[in-house]
C-alpha positions as a Markdown table, in Angstrom:
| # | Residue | x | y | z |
|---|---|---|---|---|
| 1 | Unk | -214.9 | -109.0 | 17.2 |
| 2 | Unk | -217.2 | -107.7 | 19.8 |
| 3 | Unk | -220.5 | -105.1 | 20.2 |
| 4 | Unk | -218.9 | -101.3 | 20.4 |
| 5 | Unk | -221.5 | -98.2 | 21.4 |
| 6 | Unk | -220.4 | -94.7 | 20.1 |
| 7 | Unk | -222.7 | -92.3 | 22.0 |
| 8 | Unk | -222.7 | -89.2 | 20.1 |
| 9 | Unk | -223.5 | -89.3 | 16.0 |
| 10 | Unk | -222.1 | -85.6 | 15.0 |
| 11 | Unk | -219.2 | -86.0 | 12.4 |
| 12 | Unk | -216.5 | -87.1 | 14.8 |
| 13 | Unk | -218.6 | -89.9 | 16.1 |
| 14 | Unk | -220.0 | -91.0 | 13.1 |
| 15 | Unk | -216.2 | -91.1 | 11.9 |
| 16 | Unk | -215.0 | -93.3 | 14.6 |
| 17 | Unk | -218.2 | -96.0 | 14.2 |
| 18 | Unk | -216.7 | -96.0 | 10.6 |
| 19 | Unk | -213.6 | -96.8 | 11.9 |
| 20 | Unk | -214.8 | -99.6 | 13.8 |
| 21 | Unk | -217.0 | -100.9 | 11.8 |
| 22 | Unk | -214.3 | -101.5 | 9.4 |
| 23 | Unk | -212.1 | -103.3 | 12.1 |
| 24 | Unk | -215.2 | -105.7 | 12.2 |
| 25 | Unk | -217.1 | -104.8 | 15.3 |
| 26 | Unk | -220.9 | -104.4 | 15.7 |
| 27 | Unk | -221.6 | -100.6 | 16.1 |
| 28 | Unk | -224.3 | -99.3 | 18.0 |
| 29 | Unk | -224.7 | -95.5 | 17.0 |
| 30 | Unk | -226.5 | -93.6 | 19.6 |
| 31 | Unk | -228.5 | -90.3 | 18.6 |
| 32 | Unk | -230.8 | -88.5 | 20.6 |
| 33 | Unk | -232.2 | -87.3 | 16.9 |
| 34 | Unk | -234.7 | -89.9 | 15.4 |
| 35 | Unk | -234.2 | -88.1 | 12.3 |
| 36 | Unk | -230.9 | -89.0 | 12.3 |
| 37 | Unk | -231.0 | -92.3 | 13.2 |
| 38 | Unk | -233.1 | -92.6 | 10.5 |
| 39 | Unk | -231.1 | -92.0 | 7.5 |
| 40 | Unk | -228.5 | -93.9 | 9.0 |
| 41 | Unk | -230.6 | -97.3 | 9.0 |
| 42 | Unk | -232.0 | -96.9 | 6.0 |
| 43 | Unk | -229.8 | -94.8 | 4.0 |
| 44 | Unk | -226.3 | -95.1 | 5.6 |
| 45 | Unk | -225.4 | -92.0 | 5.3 |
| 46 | Unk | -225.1 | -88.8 | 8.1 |
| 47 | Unk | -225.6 | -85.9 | 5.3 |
| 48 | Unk | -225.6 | -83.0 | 7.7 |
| 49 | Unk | -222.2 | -84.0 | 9.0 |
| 50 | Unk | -220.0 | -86.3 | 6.5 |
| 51 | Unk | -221.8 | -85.2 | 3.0 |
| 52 | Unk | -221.0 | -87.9 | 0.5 |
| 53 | Unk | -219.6 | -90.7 | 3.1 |
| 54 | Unk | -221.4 | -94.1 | 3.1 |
| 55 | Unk | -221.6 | -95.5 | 6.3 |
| 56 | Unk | -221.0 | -99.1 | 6.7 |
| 57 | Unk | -224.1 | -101.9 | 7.0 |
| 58 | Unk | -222.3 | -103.3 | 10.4 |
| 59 | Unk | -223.4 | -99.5 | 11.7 |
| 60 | Unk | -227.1 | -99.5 | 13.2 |
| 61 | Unk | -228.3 | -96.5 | 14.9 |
| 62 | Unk | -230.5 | -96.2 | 17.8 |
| 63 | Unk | -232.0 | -93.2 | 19.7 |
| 64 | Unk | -232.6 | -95.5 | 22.8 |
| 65 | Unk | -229.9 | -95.4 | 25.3 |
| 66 | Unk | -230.5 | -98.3 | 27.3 |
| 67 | Unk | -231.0 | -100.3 | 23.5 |
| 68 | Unk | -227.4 | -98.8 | 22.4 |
| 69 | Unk | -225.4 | -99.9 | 25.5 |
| 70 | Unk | -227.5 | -103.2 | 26.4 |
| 71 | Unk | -224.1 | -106.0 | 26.3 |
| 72 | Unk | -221.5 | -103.3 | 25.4 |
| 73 | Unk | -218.2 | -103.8 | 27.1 |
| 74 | Unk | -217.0 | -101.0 | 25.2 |
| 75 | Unk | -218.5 | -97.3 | 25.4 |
| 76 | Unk | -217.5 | -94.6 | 23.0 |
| 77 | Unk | -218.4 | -91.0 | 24.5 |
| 78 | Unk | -218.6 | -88.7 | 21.3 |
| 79 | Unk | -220.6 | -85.8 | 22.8 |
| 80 | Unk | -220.3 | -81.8 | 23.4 |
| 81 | Unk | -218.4 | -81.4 | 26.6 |
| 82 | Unk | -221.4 | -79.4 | 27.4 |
| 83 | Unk | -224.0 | -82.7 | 27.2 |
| 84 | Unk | -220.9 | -84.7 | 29.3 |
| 85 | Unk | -222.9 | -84.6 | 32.5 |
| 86 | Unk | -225.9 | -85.5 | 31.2 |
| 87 | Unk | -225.5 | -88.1 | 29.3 |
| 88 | Unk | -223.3 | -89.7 | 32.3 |
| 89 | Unk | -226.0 | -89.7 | 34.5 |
| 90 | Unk | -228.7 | -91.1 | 31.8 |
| 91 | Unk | -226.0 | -93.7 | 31.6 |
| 92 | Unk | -225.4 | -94.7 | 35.0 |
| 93 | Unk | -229.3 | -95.8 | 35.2 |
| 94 | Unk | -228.5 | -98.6 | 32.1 |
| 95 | Unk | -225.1 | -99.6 | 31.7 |
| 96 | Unk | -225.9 | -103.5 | 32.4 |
| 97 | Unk | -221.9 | -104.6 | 32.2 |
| 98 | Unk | -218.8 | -103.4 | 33.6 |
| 99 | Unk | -217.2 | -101.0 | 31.0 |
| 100 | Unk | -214.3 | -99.0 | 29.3 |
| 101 | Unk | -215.7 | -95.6 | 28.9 |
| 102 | Unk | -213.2 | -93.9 | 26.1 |
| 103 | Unk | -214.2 | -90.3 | 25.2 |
| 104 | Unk | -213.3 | -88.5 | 22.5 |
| 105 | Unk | -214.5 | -84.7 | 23.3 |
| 106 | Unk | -211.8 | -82.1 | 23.5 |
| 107 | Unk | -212.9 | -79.2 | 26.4 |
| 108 | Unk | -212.5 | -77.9 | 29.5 |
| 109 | Unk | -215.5 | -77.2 | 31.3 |
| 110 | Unk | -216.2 | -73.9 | 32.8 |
| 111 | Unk | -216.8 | -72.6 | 36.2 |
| 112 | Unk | -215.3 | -76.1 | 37.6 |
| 113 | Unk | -212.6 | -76.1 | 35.2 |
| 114 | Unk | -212.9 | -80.2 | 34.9 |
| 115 | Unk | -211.2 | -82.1 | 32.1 |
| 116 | Unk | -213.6 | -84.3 | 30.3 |
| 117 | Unk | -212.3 | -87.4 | 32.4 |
| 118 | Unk | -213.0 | -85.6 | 35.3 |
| 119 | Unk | -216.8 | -85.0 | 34.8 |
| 120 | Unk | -216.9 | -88.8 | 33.4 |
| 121 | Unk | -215.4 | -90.2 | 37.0 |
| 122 | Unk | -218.2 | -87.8 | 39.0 |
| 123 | Unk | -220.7 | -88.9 | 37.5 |
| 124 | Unk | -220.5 | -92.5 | 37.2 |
| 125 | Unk | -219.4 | -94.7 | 40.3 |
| 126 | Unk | -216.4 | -96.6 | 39.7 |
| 127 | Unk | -217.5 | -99.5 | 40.2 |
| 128 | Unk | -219.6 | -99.6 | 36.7 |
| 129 | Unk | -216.5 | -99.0 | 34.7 |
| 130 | Unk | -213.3 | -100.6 | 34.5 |
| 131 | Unk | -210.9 | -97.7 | 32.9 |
| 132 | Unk | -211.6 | -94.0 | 31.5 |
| 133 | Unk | -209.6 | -93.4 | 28.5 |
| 134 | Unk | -208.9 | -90.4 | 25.8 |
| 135 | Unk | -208.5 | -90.6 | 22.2 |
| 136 | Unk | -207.3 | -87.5 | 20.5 |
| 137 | Unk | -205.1 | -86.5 | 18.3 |
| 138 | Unk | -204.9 | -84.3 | 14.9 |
| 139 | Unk | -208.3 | -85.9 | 13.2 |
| 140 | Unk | -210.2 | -84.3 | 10.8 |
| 141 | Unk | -213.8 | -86.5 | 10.9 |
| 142 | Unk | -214.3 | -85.7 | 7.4 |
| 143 | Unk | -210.8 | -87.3 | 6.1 |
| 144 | Unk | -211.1 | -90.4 | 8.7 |
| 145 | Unk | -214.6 | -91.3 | 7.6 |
| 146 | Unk | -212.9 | -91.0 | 3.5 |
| 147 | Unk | -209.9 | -93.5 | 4.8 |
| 148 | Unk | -207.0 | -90.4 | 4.7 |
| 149 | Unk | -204.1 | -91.5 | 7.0 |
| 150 | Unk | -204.8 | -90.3 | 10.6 |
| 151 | Unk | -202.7 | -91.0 | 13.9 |
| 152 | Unk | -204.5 | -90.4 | 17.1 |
| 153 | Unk | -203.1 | -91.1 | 20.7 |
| 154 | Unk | -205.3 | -93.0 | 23.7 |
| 155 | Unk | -204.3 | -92.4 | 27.0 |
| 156 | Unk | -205.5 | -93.6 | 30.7 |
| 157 | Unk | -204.6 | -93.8 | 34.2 |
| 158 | Unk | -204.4 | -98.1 | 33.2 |
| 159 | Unk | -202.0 | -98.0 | 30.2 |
| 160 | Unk | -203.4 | -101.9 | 30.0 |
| 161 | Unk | -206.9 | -100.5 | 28.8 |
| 162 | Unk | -205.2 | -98.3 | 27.2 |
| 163 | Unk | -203.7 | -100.7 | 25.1 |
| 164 | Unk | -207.2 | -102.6 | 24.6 |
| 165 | Unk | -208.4 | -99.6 | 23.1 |
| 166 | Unk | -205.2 | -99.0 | 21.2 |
| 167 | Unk | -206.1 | -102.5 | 19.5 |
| 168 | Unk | -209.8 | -101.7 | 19.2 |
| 169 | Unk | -209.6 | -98.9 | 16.7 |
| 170 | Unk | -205.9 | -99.5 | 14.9 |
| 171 | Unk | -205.8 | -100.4 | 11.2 |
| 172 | Unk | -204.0 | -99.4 | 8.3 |
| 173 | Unk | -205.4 | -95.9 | 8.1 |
| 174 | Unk | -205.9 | -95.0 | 11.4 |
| 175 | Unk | -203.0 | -95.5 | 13.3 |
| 176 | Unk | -203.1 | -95.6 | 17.2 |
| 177 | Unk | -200.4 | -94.7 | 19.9 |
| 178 | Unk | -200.4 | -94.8 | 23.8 |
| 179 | Unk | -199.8 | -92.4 | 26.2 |
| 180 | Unk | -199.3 | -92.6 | 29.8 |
| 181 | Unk | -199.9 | -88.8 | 30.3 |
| 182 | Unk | -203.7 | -88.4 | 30.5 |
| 183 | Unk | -203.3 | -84.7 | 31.5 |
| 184 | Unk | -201.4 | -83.7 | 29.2 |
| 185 | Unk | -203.5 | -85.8 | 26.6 |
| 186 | Unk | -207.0 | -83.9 | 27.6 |
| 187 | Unk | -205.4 | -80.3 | 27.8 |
| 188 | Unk | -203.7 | -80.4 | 24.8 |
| 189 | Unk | -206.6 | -81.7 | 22.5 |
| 190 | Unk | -209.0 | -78.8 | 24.6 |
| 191 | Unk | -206.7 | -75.9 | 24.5 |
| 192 | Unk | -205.6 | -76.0 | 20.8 |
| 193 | Unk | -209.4 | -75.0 | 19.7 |
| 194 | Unk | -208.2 | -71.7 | 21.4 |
| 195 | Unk | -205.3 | -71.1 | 19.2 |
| 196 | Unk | -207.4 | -72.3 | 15.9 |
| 197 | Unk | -210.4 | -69.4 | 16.8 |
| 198 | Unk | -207.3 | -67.0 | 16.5 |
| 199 | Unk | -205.6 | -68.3 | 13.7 |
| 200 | Unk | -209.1 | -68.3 | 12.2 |
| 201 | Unk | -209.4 | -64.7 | 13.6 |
| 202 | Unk | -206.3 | -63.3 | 11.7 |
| 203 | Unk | -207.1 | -65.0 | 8.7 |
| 204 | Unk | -210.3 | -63.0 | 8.9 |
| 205 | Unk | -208.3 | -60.0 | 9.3 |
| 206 | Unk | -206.7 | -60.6 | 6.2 |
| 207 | Unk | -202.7 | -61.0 | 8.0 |
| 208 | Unk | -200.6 | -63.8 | 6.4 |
| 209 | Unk | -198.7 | -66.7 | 7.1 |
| 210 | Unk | -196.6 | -64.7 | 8.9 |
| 211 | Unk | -198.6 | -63.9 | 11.7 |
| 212 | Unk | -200.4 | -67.4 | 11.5 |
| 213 | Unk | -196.7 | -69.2 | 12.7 |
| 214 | Unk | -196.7 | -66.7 | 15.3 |
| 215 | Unk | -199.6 | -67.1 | 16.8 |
| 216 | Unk | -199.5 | -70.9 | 17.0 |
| 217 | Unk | -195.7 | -71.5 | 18.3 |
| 218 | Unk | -196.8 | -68.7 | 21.2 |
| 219 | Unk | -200.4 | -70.2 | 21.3 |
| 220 | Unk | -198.3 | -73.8 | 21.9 |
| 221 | Unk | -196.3 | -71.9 | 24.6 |
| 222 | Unk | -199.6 | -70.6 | 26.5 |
| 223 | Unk | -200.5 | -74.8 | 26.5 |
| 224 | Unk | -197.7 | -76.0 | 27.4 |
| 225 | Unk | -197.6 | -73.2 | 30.6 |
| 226 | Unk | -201.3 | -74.3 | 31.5 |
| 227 | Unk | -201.1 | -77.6 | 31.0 |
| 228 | Unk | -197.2 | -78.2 | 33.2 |
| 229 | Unk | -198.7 | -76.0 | 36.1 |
| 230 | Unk | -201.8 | -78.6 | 36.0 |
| 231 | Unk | -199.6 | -81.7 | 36.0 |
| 232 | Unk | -198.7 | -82.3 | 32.6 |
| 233 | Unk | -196.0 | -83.2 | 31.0 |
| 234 | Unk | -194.6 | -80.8 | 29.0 |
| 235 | Unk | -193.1 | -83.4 | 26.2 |
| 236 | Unk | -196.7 | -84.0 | 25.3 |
| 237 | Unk | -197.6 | -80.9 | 24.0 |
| 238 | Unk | -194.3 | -81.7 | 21.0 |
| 239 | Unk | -196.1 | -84.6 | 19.9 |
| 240 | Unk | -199.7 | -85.6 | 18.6 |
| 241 | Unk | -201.7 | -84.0 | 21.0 |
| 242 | Unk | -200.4 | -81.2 | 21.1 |
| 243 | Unk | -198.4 | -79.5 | 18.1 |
| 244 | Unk | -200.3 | -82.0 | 15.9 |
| 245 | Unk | -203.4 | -81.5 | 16.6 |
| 246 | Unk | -202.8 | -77.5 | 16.4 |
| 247 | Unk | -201.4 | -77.6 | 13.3 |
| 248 | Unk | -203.8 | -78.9 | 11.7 |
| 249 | Unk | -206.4 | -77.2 | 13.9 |
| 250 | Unk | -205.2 | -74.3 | 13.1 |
| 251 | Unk | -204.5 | -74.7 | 8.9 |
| 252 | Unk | -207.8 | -76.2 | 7.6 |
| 253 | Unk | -211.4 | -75.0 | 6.9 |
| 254 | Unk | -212.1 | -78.5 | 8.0 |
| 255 | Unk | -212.1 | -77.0 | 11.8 |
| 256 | Unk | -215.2 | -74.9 | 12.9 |
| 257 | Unk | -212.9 | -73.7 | 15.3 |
| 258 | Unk | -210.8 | -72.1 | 12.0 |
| 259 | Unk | -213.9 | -71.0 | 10.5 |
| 260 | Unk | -215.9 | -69.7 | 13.5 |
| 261 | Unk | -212.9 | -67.9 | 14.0 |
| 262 | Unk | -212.6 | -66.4 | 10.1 |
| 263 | Unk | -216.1 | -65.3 | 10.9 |
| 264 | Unk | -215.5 | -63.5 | 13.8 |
| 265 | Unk | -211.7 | -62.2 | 12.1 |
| 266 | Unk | -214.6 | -60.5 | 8.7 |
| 267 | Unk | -216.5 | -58.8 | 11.8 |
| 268 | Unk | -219.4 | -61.2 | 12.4 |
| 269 | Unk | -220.7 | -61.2 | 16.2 |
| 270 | Unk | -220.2 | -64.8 | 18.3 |
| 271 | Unk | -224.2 | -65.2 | 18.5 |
| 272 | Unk | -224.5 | -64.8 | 14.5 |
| 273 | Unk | -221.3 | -66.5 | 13.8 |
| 274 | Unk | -222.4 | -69.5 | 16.1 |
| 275 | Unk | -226.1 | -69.9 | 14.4 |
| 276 | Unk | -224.8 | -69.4 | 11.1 |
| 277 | Unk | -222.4 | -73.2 | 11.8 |
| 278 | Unk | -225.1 | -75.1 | 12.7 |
| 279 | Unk | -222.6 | -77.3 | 15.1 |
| 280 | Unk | -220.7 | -76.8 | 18.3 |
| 281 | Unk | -217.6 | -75.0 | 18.2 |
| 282 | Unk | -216.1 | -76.1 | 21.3 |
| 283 | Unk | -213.4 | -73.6 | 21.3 |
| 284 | Unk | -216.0 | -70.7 | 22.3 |
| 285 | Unk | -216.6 | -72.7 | 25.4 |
| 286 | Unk | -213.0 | -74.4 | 26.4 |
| 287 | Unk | -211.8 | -70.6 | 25.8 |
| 288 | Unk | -214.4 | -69.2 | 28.8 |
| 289 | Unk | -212.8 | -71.8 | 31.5 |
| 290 | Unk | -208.8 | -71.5 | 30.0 |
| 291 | Unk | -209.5 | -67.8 | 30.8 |
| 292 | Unk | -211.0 | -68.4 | 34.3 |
| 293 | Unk | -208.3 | -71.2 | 34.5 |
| 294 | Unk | -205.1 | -69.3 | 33.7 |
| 295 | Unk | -206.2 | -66.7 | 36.4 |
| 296 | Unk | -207.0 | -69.4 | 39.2 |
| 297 | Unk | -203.9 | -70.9 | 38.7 |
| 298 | Unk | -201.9 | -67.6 | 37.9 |
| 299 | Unk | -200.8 | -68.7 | 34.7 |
| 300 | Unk | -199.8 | -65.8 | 32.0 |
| 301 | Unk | -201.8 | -66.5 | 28.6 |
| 302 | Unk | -202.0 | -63.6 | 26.4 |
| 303 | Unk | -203.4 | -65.2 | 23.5 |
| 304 | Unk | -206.2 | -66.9 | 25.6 |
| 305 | Unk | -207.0 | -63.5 | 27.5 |
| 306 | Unk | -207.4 | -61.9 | 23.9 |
| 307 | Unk | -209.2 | -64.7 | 22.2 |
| 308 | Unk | -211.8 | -63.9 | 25.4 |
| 309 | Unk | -212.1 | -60.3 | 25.3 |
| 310 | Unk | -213.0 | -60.7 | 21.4 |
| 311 | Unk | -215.7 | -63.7 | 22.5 |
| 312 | Unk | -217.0 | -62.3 | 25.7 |
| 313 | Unk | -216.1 | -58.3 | 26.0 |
| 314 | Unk | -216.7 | -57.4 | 22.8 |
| 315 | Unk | -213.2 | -56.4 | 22.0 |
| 316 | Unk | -212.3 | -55.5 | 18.5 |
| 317 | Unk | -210.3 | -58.1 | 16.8 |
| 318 | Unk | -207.5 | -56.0 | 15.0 |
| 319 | Unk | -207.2 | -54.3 | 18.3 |
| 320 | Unk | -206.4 | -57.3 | 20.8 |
| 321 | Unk | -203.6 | -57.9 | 17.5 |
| 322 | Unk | -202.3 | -54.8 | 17.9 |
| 323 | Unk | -202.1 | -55.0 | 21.9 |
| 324 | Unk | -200.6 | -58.7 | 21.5 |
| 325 | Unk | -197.8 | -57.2 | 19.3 |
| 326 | Unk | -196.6 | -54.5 | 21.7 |
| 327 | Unk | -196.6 | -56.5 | 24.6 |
| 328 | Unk | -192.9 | -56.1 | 26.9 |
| 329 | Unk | -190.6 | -57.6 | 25.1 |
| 330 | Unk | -188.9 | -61.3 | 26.3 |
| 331 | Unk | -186.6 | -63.5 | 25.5 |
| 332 | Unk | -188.4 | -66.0 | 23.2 |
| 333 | Unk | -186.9 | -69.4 | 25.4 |
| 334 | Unk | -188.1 | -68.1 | 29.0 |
| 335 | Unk | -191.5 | -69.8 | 28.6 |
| 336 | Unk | -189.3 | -73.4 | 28.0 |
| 337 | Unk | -187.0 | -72.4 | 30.9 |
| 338 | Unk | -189.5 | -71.5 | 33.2 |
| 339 | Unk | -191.1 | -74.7 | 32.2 |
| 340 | Unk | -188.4 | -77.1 | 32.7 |
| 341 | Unk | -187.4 | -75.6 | 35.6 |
| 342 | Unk | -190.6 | -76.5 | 37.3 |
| 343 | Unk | -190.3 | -80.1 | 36.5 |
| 344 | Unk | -186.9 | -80.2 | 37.8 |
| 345 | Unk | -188.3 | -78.7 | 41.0 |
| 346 | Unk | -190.8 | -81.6 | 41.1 |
């Protein structure tokens, strides 16, 4: 077993160095918070993110950068999509070894509309790596870091790596599958935190299950439209990475997607509701370049446009319901023609 550094210590990172750590590897935990790095060493614990999780001894933590990747083959990138950038570029000045960069941040970043992967190969010349790969899947940190069965997917452009890191994080509770569509993989695990804000939204409203089913089996259709036109392939978005990780996106206060969304469904405003979480709710962001996204590439998503105008324009959430449910009526398979036809074009 070998030296792994997770860069990122929030609750999904902290999660995955468990992980690790119990497949036997040395884990270098980078924080940019000396506080936290702190309680780690000497307490083994991450309170503000996993309350009641003991972390495991094999776990040290380090707010130097250069100190947490110094010898590591293997790089873990656990950050906001919004600190992707930097971080790359503070890493391109002390990665000392040729790498495998695997990321595990689910966005889209606005304005350039890059996928995580994206941003990662931009910043860092190719020659310092040997393979970019994405692990995501339907994970809530809190139940990985307790041991609760979890099945994740890793995908990459070198299905080889891919398999490397397949074998790096695999054990009995956290089972690992590959993926050659690393599109598909990326959009799906970024777009679902849309859906989740609206299924947190009409919970917040008070509508029931109902209306919860509907918005995620049209929220997978918007996805699966996106995600095609950009390359994807549409069979992803029926498996892990797609209605997996929305289901259970979308169904559990675990996800501060969910609960930003409750928030905003009880008539909180996104500036209150995103100081009173204390975290990043990536959703509020990855929504912001689906919308800018979907009209670049003239892709119809309804949802996404509504999710927006409640974020950004102020809308009021019962209203953007009431215009979603009064749309032209359609026949309910024309998305999954329209989709499949496409493919057979290409």
């Amino acid at each position: 077993m070998g030296q792994v550094t997770v860069l990122g210590a929030g609750s999904w990172g902290t999660a995955l160095a468990i992980v690790l750590a119990d497949n036997g590897h040395d884990v270098r935990l980078w924080s940019h918070r000396e506080s936290y790095v702190k309680e780690i060493n000497e307490h083994h614990t991450n309170e503000k993110y996993l309350k009641g999780v003991s972390i495991p001894a094999n776990v040290k933590a380090t707010s130097n950068l250069k100190q947490a990747v110094s010898g590591s083959k293997e790089i873990v990138l656990v950050v906001p999509t919004k600190a992707i950038r930097d971080v790359c570029r503070q890493l391109v000045d002390v990665i000392d070894t040729k790498v495998t960069i695997t990321h595990a941040s689910k966005g889209i970043e606005p304005e350039t509309y890059k996928r995580v992967s994206e941003v990662i190969k931009e910043e860092i010349p190719e020659e310092l790596y040997n393979a970019i790969v994405v692990l995501s899947g339907p994970s809530h940190a809190e139940e990985v870091s307790l041991r609760q069965p979890t099945t994740v997917t890793v995908s990459s452009e070198n299905l080889e790596i891919a398999k490397s890191v397949q074998d790096l994080f695999i054990n009995r509770q956290f089972r690992v599958y590959t993926s050659p569509d690393l599109v598909g993989v990326e959009l799906g695990g970024s777009l679902k935190n849309i859906i989740a804000l609206g299924a947190g939204i009409s919970d917040g409203l008070g509508y029931g299950d109902n209306a919860k089913a509907a918005l995620i089996t049209r929220g997978l259709a918007e996805i699966a439209r996106l995600g095609t036109s950009m390359g994807a392939n549409p069979l992803t978005f029926s498996g892990l990475t797609g209605v997996g990780d929305l289901i259970v996106t979308c169904t559990s206060s675990h996800s501060r997607n969910w609960r930003a969304g409750y928030k905003l469904g009880q008539g909180a405003d996104l500036e209150e509701v995103l100081e009173d979480m204390g975290m990043v709710v990536e959703g509020v962001r990855t929504t912001k370049a689906a919308y800018q996204l979907s009209k670049a590439e003239g892709v119809e998503m309804p949802i996404t446009a509504g999710i927006y105008s409640v974020l950004f324009e102020e809308a009021n959430p019962g209203d953007v319901v009431d215009q979603l449910m009064t749309r032209i009526r359609r026949h309910e398979m024309e998305d999954l023609t329209n989709i499949l036809d496409e493919k057979m074009k290409d």
